[in-house]
Backbone as CSV, one residue per row, in Angstrom:
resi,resn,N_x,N_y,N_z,CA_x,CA_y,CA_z,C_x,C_y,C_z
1,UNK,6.517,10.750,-8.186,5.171,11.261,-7.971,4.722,10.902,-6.564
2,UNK,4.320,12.024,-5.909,3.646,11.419,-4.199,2.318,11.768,-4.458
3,UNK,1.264,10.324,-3.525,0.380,10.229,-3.652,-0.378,11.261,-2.851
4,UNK,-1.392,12.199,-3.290,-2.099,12.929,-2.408,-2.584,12.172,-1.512
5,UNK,-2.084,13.054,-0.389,-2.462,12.464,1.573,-4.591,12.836,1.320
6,UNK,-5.112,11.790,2.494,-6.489,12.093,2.674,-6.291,12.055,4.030
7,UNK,-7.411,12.918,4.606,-7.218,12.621,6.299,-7.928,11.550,6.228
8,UNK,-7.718,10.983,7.171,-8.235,9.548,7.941,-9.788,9.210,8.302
9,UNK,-10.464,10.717,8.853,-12.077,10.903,8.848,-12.139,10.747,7.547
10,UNK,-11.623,11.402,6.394,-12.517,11.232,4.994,-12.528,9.944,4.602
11,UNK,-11.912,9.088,4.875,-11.602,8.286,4.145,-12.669,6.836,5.109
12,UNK,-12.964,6.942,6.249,-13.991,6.187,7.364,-15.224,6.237,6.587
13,UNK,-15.944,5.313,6.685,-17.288,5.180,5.848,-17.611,5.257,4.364
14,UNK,-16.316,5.649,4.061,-16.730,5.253,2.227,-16.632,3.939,1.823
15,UNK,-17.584,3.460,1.006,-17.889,2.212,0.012,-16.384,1.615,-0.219
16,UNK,-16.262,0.732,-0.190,-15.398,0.095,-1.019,-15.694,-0.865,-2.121
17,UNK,-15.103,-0.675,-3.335,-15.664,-1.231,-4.554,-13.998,-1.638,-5.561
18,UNK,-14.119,-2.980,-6.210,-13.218,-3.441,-6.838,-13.499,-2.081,-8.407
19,UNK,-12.099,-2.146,-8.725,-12.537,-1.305,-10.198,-13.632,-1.797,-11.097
20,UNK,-13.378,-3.084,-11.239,-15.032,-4.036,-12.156,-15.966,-3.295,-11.493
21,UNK,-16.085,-2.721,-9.926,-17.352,-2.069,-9.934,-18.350,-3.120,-8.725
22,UNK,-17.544,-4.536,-8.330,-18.346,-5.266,-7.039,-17.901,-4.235,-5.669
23,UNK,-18.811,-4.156,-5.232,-19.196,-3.409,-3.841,-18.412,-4.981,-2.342
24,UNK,-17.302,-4.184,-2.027,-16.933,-5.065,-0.790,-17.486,-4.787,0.850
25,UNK,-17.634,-3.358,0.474,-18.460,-2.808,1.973,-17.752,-1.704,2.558
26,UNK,-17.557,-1.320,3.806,-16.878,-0.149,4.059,-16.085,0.089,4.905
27,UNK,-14.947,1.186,4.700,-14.286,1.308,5.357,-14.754,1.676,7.198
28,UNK,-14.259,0.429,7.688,-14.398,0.784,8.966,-13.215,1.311,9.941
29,UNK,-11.906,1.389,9.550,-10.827,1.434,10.491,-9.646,1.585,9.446
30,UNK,-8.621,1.686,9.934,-7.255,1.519,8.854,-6.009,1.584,10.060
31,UNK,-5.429,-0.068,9.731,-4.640,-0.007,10.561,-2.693,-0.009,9.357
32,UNK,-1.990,0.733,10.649,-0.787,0.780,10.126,0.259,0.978,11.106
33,UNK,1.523,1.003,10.625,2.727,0.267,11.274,2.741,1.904,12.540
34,UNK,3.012,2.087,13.624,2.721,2.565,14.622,4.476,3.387,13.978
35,UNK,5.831,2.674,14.065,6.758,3.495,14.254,7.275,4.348,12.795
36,UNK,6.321,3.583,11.822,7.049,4.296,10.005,5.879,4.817,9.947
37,UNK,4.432,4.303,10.334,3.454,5.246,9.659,2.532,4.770,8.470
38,UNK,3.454,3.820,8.222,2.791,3.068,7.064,1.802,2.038,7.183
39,UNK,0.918,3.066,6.253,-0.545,1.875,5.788,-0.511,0.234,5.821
40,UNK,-1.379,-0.603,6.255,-0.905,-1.720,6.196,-2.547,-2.241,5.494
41,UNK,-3.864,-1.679,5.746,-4.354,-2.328,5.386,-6.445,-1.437,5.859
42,UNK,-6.884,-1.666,5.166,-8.239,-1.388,5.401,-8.899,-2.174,5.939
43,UNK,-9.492,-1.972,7.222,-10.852,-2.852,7.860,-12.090,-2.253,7.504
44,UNK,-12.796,-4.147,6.723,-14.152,-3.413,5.657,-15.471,-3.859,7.044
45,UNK,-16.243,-2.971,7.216,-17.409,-3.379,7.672,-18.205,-3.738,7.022
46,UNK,-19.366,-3.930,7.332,-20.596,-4.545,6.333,-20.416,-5.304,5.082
47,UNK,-19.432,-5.994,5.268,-18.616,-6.965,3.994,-19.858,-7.467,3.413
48,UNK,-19.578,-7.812,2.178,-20.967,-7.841,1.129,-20.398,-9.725,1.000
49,UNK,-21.243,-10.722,0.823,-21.381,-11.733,0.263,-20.169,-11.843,-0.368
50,UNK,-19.749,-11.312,-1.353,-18.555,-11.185,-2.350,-17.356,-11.701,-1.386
51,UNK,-17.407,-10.436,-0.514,-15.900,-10.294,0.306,-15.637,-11.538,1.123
52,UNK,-17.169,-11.907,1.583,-17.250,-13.140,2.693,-16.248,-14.331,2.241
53,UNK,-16.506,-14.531,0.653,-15.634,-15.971,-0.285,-14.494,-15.453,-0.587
54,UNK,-14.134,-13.970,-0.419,-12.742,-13.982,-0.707,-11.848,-14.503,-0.001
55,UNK,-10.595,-14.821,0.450,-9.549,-15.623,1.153,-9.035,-14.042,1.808
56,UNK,-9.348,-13.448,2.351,-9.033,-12.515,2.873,-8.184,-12.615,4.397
57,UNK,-6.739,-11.768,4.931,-6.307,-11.986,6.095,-7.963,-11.481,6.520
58,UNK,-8.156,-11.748,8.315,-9.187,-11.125,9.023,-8.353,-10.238,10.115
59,UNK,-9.360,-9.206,11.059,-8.780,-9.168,12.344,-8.847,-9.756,13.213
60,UNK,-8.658,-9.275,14.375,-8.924,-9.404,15.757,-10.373,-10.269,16.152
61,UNK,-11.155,-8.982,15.606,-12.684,-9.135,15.717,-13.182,-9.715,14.274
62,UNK,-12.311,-10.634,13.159,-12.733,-11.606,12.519,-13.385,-10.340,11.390
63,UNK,-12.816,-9.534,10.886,-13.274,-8.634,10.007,-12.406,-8.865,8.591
64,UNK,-12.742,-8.883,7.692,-12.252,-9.433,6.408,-10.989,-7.139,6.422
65,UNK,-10.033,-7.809,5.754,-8.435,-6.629,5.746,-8.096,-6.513,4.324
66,UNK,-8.354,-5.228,3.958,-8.316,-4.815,2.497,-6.323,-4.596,2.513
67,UNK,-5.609,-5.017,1.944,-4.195,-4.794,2.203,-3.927,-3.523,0.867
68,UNK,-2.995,-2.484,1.993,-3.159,-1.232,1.351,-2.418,-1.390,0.060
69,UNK,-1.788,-2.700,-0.874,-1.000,-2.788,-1.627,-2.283,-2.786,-3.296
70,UNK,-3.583,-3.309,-2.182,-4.388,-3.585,-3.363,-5.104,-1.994,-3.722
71,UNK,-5.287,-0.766,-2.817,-6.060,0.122,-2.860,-5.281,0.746,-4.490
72,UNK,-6.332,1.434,-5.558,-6.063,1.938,-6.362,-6.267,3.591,-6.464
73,UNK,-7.342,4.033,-5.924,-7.398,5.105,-5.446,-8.409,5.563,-4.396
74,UNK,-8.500,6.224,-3.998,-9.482,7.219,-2.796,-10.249,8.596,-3.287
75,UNK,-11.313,8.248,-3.493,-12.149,9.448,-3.867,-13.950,9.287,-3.201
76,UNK,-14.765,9.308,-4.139,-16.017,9.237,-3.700,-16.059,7.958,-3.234
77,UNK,-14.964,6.827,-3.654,-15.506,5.424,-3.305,-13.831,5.114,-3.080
78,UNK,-13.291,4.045,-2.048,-12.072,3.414,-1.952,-12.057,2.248,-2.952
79,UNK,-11.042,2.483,-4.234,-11.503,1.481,-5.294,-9.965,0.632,-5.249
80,UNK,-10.241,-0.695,-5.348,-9.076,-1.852,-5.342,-8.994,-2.529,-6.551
81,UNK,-7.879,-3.387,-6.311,-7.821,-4.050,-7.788,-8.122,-5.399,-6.904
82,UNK,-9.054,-5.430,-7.638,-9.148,-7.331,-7.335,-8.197,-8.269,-7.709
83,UNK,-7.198,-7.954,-8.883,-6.335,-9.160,-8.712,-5.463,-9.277,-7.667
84,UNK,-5.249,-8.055,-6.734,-4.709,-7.994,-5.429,-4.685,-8.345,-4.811
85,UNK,-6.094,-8.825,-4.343,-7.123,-9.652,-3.285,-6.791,-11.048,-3.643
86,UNK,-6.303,-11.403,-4.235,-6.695,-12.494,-4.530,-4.926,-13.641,-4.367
């Protein structure tokens, strides 16, 4: 089964929310491997309280990194599994 592709604008500024339904904040960026292409990970802006206590890698600019292993799907909201995160 291949996962339906989203372009990259759709997917900038949507919510991010664990399946339970906690709000982590939003997609600000998505970085990935430059020569395969592959996803490596979501940069959340406006990280909510929640995300702040998670043990999360950060970036550059100290931004909490959703790792694309945890994303569950992409639709109205980018939804993760929290036991991922963790």
């Amino acid at each position: 089964m291949q996962a339906e592709k989203i372009p990259f604008n759709l997917a900038l500024g949507k919510m991010i929310v664990t399946k339970e339904g906690k709000r982590l904040g939003f997609v600000k960026d998505i970085s990935f491997e430059i020569k395969s292409g592959e996803l490596i990970s979501l940069v959340v802006k406006d990280s909510t309280i929640y995300t702040k206590n998670l043990n999360l890698e950060r970036s550059e600019s100290n931004e909490p990194l959703i790792p694309y292993s945890a994303i569950i799907a992409i639709g109205d909201f980018v939804i993760v599994s929290e036991e991922d995160l963790i």
